[in-house]
N, C-alpha and C positions, 0 to 999 in steps of 0.2 A: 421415244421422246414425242410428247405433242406439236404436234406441227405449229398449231399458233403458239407457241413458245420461240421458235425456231426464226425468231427475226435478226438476230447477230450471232453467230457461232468466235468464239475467240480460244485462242490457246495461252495456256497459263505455264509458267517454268518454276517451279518450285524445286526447291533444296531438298535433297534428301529427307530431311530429320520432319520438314512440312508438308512432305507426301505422305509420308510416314503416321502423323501426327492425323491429318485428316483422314489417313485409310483406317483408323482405328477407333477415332468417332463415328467414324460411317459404319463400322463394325458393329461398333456396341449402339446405335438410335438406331441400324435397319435400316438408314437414309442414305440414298446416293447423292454422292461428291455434287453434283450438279444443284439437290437442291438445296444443303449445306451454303452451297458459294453463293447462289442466289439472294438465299434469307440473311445472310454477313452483308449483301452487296447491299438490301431494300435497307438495312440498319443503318446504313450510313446517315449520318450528318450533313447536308447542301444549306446552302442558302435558303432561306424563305422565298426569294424571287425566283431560285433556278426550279425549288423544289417545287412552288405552285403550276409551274408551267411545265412540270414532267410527271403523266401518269404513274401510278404503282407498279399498274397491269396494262398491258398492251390490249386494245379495245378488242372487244371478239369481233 
């Protein structure tokens, strides 16, 4: 993992059937879970006011 990535670590609890579900996209794109969760997470929907005042990317 890149360190300047590494600014919040959190644990996720998922159901079976959504572990499941995710270890088999990550199978079939070659992509690990971590950056699947990520690019769902950037997709999100905020506020125009929260979103203006939250980077994408954490500054290098």
């Amino acid at each position: 993992m890149n360190k300047k990535w590494a600014i919040k670590r959190i644990t996720l609890n998922l159901a079976a059937i959504e572990a499941e579900k995710l270890q088999l996209y990550c199978n079939q794109t070659g992509r690990p879970a971590t950056d699947v969760i990520r690019e769902l997470i950037r997709g999100l929907s905020i506020c125009d006011e929260v979103a203006q005042s939250m980077p994408l990317r954490p500054p290098l």
